[in-house]
C-alpha positions in Angstrom: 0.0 0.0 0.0 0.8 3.4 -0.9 2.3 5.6 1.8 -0.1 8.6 2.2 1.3 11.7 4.2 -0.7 12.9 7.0 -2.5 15.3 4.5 -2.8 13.0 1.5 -4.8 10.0 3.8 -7.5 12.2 4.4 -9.2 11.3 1.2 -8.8 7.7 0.7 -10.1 7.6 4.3 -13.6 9.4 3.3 -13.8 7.3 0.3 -13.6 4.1 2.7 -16.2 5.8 4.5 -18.9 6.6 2.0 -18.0 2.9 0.7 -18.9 1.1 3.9 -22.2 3.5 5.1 -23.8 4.3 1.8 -22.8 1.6 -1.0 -25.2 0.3 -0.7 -27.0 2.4 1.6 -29.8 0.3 4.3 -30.7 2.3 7.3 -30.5 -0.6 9.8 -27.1 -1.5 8.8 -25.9 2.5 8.8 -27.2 3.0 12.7 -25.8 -0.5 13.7 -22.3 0.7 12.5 -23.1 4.2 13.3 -23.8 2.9 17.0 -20.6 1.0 17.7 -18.5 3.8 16.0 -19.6 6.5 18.3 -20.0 4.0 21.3 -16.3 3.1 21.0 -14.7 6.7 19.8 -16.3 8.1 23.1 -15.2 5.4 25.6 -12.0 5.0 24.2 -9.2 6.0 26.6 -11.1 9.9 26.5 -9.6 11.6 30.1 -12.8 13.6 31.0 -13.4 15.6 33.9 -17.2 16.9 33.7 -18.8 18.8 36.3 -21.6 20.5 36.5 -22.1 24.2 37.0 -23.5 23.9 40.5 -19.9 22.2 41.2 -18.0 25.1 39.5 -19.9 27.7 41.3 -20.5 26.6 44.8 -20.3 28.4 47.2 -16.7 28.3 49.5 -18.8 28.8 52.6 -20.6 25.4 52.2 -17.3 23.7 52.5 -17.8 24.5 56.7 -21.0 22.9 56.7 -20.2 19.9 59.0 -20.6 16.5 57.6 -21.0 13.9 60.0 -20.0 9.9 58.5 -21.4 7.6 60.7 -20.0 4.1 59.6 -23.1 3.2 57.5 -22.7 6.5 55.2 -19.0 5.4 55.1 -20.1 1.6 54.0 -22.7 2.9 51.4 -20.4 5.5 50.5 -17.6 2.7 49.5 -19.9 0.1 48.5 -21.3 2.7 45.8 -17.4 3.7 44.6 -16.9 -0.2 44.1 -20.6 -0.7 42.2 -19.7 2.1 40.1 -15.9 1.5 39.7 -16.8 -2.1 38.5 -19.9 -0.5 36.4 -17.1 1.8 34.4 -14.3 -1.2 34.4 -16.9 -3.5 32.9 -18.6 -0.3 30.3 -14.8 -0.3 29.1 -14.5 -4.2 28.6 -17.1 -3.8 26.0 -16.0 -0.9 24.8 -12.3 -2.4 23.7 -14.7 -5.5 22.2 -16.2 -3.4 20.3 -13.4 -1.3 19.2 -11.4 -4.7 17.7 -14.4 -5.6 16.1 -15.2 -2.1 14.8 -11.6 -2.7 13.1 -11.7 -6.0 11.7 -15.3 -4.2 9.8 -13.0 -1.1 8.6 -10.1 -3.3 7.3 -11.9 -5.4 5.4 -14.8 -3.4 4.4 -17.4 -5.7 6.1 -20.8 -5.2 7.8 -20.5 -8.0 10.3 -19.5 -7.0 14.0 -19.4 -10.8 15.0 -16.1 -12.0 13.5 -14.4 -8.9 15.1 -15.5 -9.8 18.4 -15.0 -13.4 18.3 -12.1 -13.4 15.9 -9.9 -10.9 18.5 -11.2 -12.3 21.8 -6.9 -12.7 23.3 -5.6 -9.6 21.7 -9.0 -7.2 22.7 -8.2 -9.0 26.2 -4.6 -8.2 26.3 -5.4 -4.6 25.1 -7.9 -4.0 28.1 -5.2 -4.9 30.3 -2.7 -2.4 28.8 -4.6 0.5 28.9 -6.4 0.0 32.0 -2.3 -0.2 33.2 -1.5 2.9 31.0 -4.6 4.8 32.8 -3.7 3.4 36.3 0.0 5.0 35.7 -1.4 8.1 34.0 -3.8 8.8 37.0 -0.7 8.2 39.6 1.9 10.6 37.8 -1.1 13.6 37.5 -2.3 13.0 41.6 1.6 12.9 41.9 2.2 16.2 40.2 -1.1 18.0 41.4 -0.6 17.3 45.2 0.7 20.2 46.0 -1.7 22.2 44.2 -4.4 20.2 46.0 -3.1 21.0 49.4 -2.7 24.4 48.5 -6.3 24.5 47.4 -7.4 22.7 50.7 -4.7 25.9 52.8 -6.9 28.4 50.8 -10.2 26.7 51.6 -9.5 26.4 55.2 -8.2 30.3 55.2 -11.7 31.3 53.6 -13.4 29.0 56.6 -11.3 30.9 59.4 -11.9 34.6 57.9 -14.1 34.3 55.2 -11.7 36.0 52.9 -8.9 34.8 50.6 -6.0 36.7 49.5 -6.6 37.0 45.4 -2.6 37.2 44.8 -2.8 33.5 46.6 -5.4 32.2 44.1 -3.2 33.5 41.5 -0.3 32.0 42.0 -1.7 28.6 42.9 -3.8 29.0 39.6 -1.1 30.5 37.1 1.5 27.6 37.5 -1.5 24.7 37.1 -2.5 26.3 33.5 0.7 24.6 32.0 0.6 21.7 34.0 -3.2 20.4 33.3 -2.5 21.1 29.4 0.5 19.2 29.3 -1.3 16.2 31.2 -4.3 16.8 28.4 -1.1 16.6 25.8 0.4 13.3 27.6 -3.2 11.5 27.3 -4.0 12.6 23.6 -0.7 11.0 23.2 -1.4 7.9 24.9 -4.2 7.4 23.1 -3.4 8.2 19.6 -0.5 5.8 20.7 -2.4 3.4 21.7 -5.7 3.2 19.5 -4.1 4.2 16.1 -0.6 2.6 15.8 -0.7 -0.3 18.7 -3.3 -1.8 18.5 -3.2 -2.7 14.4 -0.6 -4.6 15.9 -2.1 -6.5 18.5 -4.7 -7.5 16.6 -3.2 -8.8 13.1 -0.1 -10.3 14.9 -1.4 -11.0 18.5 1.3 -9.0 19.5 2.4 -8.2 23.2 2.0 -4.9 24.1 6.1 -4.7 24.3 6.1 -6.3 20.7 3.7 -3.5 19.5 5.2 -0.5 21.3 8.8 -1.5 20.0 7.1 -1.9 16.0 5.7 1.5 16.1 8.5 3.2 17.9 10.9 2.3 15.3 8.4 3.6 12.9 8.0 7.1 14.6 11.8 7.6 14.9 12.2 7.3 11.1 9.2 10.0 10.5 9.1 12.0 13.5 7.7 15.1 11.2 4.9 12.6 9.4 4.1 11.0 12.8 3.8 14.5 14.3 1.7 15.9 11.5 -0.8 13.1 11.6 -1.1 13.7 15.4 -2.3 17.8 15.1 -4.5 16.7 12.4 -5.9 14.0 14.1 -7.0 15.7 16.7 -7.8 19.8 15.3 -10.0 18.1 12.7 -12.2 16.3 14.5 -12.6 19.5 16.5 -13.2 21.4 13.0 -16.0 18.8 11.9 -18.2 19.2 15.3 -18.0 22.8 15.2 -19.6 22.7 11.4 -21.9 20.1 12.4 -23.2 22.4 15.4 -23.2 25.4 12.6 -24.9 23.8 9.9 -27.6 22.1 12.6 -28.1 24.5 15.2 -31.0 25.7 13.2 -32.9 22.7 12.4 -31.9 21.5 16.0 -33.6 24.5 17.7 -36.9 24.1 15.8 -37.3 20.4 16.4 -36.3 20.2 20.1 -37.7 23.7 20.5 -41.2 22.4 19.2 -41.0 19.3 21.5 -40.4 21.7 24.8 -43.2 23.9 23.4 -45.3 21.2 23.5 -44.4 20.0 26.7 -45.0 23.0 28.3 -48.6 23.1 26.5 -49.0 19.3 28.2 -47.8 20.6 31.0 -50.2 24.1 31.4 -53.2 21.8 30.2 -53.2 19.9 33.0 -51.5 22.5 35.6 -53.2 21.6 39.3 -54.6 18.1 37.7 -55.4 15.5 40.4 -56.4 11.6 40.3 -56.7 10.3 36.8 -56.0 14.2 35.6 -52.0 13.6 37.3 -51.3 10.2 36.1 -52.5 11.5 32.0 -49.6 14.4 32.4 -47.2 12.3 34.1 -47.2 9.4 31.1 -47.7 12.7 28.5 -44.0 13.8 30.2 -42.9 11.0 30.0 -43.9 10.0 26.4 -42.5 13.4 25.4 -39.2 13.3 27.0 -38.3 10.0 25.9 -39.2 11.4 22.4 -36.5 14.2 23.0 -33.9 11.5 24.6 -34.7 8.7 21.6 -34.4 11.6 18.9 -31.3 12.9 20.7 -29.6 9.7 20.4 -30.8 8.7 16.9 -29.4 12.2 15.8 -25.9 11.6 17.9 -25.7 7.9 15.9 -26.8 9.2 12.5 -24.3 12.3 12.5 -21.3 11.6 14.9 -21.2 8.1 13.0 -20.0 8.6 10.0 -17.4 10.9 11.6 -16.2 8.1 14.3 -15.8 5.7 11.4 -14.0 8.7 9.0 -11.5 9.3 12.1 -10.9 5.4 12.3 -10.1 5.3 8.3 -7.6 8.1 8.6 -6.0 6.0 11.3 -5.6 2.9 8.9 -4.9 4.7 5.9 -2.5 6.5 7.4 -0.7 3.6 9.2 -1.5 1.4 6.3 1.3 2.6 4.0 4.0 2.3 7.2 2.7 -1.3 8.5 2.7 -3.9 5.6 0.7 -6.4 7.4 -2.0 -3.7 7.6 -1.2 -1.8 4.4 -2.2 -5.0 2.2 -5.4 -5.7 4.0 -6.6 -2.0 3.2 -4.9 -2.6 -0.6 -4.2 -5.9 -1.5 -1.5 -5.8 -4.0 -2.3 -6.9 -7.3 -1.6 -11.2 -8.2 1.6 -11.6 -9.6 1.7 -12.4 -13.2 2.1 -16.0 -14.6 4.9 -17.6 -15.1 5.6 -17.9 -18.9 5.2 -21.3 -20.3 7.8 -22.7 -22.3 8.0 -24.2 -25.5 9.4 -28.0 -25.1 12.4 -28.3 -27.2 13.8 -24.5 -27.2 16.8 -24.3 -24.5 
């Protein structure tokens, strides 16, 4: 196969797109693939930190409300960490499953999920293990480094308690020096993943390589295009980026009407039967209901439907790109053309 440059991959990889969703096009088949894609590209190794607004903006002074843990909070407290520690462990699992079958579909152009996620049961296994090890080891080097900004957090919490003031030049200098840090720990796990996802795991799969085995391959590949290598990595992820934000431009409008529409008419439902009782109650509690799984199920369908094709376009430019520097790969994606007959010869000519 052809070795694209980080640039030059990014057509070959749509084409494998359109190929696989819309030639033929069936709508079943589309959302199935659709659904795995985005499934996998979201659980994939993504380091997310998401809180809420009410967690941003709370109030210091809440902080001295005393909390008393009797040793039943304390048991319920851990027994719900190790439910939903387990819960995201086991969401992973099936996650990595998913992401060698999802592969095995793009490499060979197929429909089928089932012989990915039978065919690659050992190496998806082995995988698991490596980045749950790789996100173990990422967690302990960032609680390593952000200790002391913790602590200093905790000083200027305790100082607010005390006097209910805090010193703004303190803020500032425990807030300044963390800018740098938290973006290069976002840097370290793009890395990691792109590592990880796009050039080990090729690897893994069509040699049931070891993780060392797979690590040393693509190394020795990055050290003789460092520029290529780097390249691929800015486009890989400012692209993405790009694509949502003309998705969001080119949608906001339609989105509006449709979900605006939806609330319109759940607040009608809802002013209908304002101060309802008996019977009256129950017909706008199922009406909710009805309506805002409507909202959630069209949400979803539209998530599937869009951010699908984009999952599966990101996962092409990944093998295409990879393709041309891994043979083993390189002639699944482009099998290289039989090799002529031999010529026949003529009995009795030397």
């Amino acid at each position: 196969m052809q070795a694209f440059s980080a640039t030059q991959a990014l057509s070959p990889a749509i084409e494998r797109t359109k190929s696989l969703l819309f030639q033929p096009f069936r709508w079943g088949t589309y959302l199935k693939l659709c659904a795995v894609a985005v499934f996998t590209e979201e659980l994939g190794g993504n380091f997310n930190s998401n809180f809420s607004s009410s967690h941003q903006h709370a109030d210091l002074g809440a902080a001295s409300v005393p909390i008393h843990f009797s040793p039943i909070l304390v048991a319920v407290l851990v027994l719900a960490a190790i439910v939903a520690i387990a819960l995201g462990i086991a969401i992973f699992y099936l996650a990595v499953r998913l992401r060698f079958a999802l592969f095995e579909c793009l490499i060979r152009q197929s429909r089928l999920i089932r012989p990915g996620w039978h065919g690659y049961r050992g190496p998806a296994n082995r995988f698991f293990l490596l980045c749950l090890v790789v996100g173990l080891v990422f967690c302990a080097v960032a609680v390593a480094v952000l200790a002391p900004f913790l602590l200093g957090i905790w000083s200027l919490v305790h100082a607010y308690q005390t006097s209910g003031q805090v010193a703004l030049g303190g803020v500032l200098a425990l807030v300044l020096p963390l800018i740098p840090i938290f973006l290069l720990l976002v840097l370290a796990a793009i890395a990691a993943d792109i590592l990880l996802r796009d050039f080990m795991l090729p690897h893994m799969a069509l040699e049931n390589a070891t993780a060392g085995q797979a690590w040393a391959a693509v190394r020795t590949r990055i050290a003789c295009e460092k520029g290529d290598f780097l390249l691929y990595a800015v486009l890989r992820v400012i692209l993405p980026v790009v694509a949502v934000i003309g998705l969001f431009i080119v949608l906001i409008i339609p989105g509006i009407l449709v979900f605006g529409s939806l609330g319109v008419l759940m607040g009608v439902v809802h002013a209908i039967f304002s101060g309802a009782t008996g019977a009256g109650l129950l017909v706008r509690v199922l009406l909710e209901a009805v309506l805002g799984l409507a909202i959630l199920a069209l949400a979803l369908f539209l998530a599937i439907s869009v951010g699908g094709p984009l999952c599966i376009a990101i996962r092409n430019y990944a093998l295409v790109f990879y393709g041309g520097r891994y043979r083993a790969l390189g002639d699944i994606l482009s099998p290289p053309p039989p090799l002529p007959p031999a010529p026949a010869t003529q009995p009795g000519i030397a």
